[in-house]
C-alpha positions in Angstrom: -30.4 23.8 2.1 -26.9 22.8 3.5 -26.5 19.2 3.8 -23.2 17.2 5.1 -21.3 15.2 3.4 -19.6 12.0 5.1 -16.3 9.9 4.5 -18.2 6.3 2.2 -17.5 2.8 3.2 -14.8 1.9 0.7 -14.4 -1.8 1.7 -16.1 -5.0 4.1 -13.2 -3.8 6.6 -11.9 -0.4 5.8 -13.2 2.1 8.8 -11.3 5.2 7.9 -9.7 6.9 5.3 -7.3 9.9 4.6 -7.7 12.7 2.3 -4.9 12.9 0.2 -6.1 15.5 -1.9 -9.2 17.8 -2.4 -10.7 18.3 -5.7 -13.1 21.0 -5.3 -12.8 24.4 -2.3 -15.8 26.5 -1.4 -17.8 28.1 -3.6 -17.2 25.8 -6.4 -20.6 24.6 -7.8 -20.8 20.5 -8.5 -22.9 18.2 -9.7 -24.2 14.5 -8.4 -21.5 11.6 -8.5 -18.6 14.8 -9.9 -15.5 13.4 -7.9 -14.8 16.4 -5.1 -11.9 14.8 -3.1 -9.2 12.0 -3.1 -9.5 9.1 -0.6 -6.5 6.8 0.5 -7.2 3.7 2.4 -5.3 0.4 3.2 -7.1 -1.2 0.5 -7.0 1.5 -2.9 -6.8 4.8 -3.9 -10.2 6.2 -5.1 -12.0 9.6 -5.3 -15.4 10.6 -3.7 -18.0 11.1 -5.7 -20.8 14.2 -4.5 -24.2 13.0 -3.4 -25.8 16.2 -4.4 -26.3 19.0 -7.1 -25.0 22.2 -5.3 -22.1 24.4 -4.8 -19.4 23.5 -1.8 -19.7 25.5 1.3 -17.0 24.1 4.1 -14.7 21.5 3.7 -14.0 20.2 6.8 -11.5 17.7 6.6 -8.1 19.1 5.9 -5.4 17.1 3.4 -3.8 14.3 5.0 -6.3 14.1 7.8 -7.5 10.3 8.8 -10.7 10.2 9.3 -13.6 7.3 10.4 -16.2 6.2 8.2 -19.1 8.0 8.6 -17.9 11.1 9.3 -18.3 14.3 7.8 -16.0 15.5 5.5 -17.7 19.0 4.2 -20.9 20.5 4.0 -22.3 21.2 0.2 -25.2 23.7 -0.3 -28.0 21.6 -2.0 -30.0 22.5 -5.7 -31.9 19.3 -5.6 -33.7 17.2 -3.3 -33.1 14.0 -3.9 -29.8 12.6 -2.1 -27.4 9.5 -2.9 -26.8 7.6 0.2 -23.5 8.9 1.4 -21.9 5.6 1.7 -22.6 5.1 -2.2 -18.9 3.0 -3.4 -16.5 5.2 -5.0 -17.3 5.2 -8.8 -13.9 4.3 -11.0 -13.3 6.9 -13.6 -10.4 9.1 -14.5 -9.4 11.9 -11.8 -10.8 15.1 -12.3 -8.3 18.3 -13.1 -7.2 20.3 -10.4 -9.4 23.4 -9.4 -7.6 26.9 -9.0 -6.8 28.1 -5.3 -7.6 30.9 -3.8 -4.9 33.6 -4.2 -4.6 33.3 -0.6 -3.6 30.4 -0.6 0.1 31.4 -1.6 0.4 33.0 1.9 -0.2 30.1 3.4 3.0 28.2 4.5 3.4 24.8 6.0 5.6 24.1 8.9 7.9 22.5 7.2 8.6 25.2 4.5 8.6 27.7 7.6 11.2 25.9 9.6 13.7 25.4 6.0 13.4 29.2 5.3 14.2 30.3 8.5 17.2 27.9 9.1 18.5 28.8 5.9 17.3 32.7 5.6 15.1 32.3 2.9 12.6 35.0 2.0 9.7 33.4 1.0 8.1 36.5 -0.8 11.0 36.1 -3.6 10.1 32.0 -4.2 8.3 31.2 -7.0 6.1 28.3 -6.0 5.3 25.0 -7.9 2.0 23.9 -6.0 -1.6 24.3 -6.1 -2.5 28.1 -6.9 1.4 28.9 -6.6 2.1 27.9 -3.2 5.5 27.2 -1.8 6.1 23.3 -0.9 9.0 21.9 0.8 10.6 20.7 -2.6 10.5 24.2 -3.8 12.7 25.2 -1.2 15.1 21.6 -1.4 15.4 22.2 -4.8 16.5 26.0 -4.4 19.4 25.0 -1.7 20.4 22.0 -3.9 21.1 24.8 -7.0 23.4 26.4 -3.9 21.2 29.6 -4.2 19.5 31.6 -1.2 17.0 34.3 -1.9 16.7 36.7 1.2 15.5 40.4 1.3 18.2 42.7 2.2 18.2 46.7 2.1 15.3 46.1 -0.7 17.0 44.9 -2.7 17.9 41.1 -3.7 20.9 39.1 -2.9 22.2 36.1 -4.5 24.6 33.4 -2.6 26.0 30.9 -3.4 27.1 28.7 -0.8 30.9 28.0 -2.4 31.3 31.8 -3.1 31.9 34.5 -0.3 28.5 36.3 1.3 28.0 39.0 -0.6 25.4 41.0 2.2 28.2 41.7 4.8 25.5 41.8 7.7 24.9 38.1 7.2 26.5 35.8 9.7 28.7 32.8 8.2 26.8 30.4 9.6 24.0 31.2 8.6 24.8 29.9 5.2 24.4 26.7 4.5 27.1 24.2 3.5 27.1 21.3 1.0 28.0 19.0 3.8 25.0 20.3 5.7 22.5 19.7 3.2 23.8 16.2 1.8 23.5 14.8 5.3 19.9 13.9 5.4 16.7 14.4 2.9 13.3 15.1 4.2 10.3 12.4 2.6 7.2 13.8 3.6 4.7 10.9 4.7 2.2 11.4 2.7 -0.2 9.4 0.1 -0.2 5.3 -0.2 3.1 5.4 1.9 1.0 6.9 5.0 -1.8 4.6 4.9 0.4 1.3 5.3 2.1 3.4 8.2 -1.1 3.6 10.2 -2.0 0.0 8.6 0.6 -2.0 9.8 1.2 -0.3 13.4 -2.5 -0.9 14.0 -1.9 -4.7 13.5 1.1 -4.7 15.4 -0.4 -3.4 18.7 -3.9 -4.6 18.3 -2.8 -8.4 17.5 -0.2 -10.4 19.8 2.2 -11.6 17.4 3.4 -14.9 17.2 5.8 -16.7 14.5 6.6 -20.1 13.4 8.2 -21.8 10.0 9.0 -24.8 8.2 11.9 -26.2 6.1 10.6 -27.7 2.6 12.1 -30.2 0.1 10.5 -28.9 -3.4 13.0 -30.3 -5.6 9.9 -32.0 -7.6 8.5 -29.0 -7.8 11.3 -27.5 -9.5 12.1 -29.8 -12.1 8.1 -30.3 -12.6 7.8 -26.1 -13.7 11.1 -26.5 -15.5 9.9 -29.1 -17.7 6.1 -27.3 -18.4 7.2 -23.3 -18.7 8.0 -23.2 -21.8 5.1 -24.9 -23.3 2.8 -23.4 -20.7 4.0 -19.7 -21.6 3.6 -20.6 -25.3 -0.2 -22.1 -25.2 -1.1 -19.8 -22.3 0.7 -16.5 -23.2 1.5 -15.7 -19.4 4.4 -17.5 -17.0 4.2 -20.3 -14.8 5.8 -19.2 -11.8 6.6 -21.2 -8.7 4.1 -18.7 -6.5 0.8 -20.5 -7.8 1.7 -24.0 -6.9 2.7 -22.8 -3.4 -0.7 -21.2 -3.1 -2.6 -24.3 -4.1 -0.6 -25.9 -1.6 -1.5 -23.2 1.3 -5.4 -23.4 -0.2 -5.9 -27.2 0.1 -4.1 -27.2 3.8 -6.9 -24.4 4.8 -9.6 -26.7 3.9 -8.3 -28.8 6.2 -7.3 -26.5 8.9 -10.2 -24.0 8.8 -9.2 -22.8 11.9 -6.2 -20.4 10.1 -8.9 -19.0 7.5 -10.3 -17.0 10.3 -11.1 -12.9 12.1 -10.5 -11.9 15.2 -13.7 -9.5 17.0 -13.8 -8.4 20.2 -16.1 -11.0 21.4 -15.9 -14.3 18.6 -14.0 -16.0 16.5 -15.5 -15.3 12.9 -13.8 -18.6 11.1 -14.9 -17.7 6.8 -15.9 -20.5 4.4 -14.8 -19.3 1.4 -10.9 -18.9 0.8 -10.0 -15.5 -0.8 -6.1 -15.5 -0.7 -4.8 -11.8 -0.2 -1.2 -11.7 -2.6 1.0 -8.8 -1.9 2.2 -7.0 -5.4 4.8 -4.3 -4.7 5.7 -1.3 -6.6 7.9 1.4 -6.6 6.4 3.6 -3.4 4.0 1.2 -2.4 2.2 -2.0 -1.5 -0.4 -3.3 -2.8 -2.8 -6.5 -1.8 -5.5 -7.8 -4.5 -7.4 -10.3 -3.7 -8.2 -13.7 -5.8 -11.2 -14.9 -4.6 -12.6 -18.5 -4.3 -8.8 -19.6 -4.7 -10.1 -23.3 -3.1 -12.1 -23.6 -6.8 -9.1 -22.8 -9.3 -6.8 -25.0 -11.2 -3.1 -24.0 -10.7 -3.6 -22.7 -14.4 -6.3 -20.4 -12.9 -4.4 -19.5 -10.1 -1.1 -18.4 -12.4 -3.7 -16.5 -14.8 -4.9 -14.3 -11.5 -1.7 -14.1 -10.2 -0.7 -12.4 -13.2 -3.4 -10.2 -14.0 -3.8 -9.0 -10.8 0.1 -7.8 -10.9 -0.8 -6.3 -13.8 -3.3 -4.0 -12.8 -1.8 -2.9 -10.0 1.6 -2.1 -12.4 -0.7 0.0 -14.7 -3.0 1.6 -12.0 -6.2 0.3 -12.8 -6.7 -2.0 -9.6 -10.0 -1.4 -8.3 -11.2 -1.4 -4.2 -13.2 -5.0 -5.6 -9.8 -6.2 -6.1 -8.5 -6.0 -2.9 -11.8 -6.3 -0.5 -12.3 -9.9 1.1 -9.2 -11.5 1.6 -9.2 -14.5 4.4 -5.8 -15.0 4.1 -2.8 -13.4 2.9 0.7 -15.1 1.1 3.4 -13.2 0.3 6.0 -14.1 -1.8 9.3 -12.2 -0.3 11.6 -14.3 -1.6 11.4 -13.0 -5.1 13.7 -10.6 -3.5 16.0 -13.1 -2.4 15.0 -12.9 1.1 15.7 -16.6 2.7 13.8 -16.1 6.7 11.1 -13.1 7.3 8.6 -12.0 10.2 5.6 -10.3 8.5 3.2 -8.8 10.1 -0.5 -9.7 9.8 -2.8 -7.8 7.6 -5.1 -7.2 10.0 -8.2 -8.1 10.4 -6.6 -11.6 9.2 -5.6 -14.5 11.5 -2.5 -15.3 10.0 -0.2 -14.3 7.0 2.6 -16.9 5.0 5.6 -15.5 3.3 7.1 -17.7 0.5 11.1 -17.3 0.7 13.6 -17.8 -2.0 14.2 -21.0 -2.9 18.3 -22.5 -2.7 20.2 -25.2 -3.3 21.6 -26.8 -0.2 23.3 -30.0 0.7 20.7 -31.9 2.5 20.9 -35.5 4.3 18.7 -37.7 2.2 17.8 -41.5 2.6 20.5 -43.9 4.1 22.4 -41.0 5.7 23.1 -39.4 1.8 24.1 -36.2 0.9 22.6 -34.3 -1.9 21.8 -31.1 -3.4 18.3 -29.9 -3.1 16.0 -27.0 -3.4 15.1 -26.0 -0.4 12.6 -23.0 0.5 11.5 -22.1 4.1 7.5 -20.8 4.5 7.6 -18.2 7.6 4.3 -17.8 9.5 2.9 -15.0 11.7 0.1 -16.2 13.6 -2.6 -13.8 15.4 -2.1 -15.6 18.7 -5.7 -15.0 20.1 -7.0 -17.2 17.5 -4.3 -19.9 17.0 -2.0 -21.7 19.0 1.3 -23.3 18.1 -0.6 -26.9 17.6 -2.9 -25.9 15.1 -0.5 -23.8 13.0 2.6 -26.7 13.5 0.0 -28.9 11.7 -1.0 -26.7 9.0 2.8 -26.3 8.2 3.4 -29.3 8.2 0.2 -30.1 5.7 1.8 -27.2 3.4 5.0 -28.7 3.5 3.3 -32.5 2.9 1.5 -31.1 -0.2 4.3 -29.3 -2.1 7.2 -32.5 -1.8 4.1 -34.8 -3.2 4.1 -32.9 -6.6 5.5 -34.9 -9.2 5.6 -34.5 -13.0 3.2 -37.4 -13.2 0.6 -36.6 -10.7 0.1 -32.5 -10.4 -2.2 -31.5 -13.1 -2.2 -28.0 -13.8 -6.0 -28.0 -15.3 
């Protein structure tokens, strides 16, 4: 019996997903909850587990195609009768090894390579390919003009040029050969993986949501000389760092419980306003972004919040984040200005209301009390603001709660337990 297979609910908000990479082709024989493809979605990286005992018959959703929850992905041909729903979550467990391609498959040549070997006279029946089942990728053929070597088919026989030696085939035109100027001038990045996903992520929250932004200047001075007096002893009783980023989201947290109103969704036809607060944090790494999720953020002590924080970071530094980590998030704080960054606009991470980024904080001269000058820590907090949902009032206010909570810390009353 052929039965269909369909792309799983991976997360409360996620609707689609792209395959980045298929585990299994047809006629490869599988059994229940065996991973069979790679899924890629704005919240994590997972596989797909099968629903069935059976072998694969079509698969037909090609690499790198987005596709909508729900929707069927390939067709399996099935040994048992009993069927996991197809929405089961993505089981976490180590990826499966590549399956051989089809011999075929080396014939098969993306646009991309098509378009480099025929600007450049490459005979593709001389490259050695590195992908799956031997086939020729893009980098194959970068890699091959960076050594300054061509491979073209002339008079059967092969010939070798180097672009800063003379053509050796005299019926080649000169410029057909490629010069190091050329190909230094640009690099080609394929948009692919984790990278493609936030593409599609962010430009459906800029032209879904009307954008609006706002920020505040904030004296944390106290704040400073509070965590320099405590890290020490905190790192050495605690074994992880106190950072500046937890006390800045304990400020944000206890602001939202008085201004609900920010800790809210956007639908097409209400205003879905959540009671719990789980605070989105956005943890970079090299190729990508990445936004766990610490839930019930309203309940934790800023030594709870700094143990999240951290543990969080590091799962997403060794891979081992989970779609749990990063479903649910009310409200997202992002702290740019570990990167120096002084004034940013981010954009929302949609379905959200609003999103707060956490610049650097300087020293500046500030005017103080009886028209004094001194040197302070300053730090500006940048809002973006979903605009059907808020209105300049309501977020002015909650700024300015923010701001009110963080130059009240002092070393004698901001407990960290």
């Amino acid at each position: 019996m052929t039965t269909e297979i369909t792309m799983p609910q991976l997360g409360e908000s996620v609707t689609e997903g792209t395959i980045s990479r298929w585990l299994v082709k047809p006629g490869d024989k599988v059994n229940k909850y065996d991973p069979i493809a790679e899924v890629m979605t704005d919240k994590v990286n997972a596989e797909i587990p099968s629903s069935y005992t059976g072998t694969i018959k079509d698969l037909i959703v090609s690499v790198d195609e987005t596709v909508e929850v729900g929707r069927v992905i390939c067709t399996i041909n099935v040994e048992e009768t009993v069927p996991v729903a197809s929405n089961t979550s993505v089981l976490d467990r180590e990826p499966a090894a590549l399956q051989p391609a089809e011999i075929g498959q080396k014939k098969r040549y993306s646009p991309a390579v098509l378009r480099i070997a025929s600007e450049y006279n490459i005979d593709l029946a001389l490259v050695r390919g590195t992908g799956r089942g031997g086939r020729i990728t893009r980098k194959d053929l970068q890699l091959l003009l960076e050594s300054g070597t061509i491979l073209k088919e002339s008079n059967s026989r092969l010939v070798q040029m180097k672009r800063d030696e003379t053509v050796l085939n005299k019926d080649l035109q000169a410029d057909q050969v490629p010069t190091a100027a050329s190909i230094a001038r640009e690099i080609e990045i394929p948009v692919a993986g984790v990278r493609k996903v936030i593409a599609a992520k962010m430009v459906k929250s800029k032209q879904e949501v009307p954008h609006a932004w706002t920020m505040v200047e904030v004296d944390v001075t106290n704040l400073v000389n509070l965590r320099k007096r405590l890290k020490d002893r905190f790192k050495q009783t605690e074994g992880f760092p106190l950072t500046f980023f937890p006390f800045f989201i304990k400020a944000v947290v206890e602001a939202l419980k008085d201004f609900p109103q920010l800790n809210s969704m956007w639908t097409d036809d209400k205003i879905i306003q959540k009671k719990d607060i789980h605070i989105s944090i956005a943890v970079a790494t090299e190729d990508a972004l990445y936004v766990p999720v610490i839930k019930h953020a309203d309940e934790k002590t800023i030594k709870g919040l700094a143990r999240e924080i951290h543990e969080l970071a590091a799962k997403v530094r060794n891979k081992s984040i989970t779609s749990s980590d990063m479903q649910d998030g009310t409200f997202t704080i992002n702290n740019t200005g570990t990167f120096g960054s002084i004034l940013s606009a981010p954009i929302i991470n949609f379905p959200q209301a609003a999103i707060l980024t956490v610049e650097a904080i300087v020293k500046r001269p500030v005017i103080i009390e009886n028209e004094a000058i001194a040197i302070r820590h300053m730090v500006n907090l940048c809002l973006s603001l979903d605009h059907r949902v808020l209105d300049g009032l309501i977020c002015g206010r909650f700024l300015a709660r923010v701001k009110e909570n963080l130059q009240s810390i002092t070393i004698g009353n901001t407990p960290l337990y």
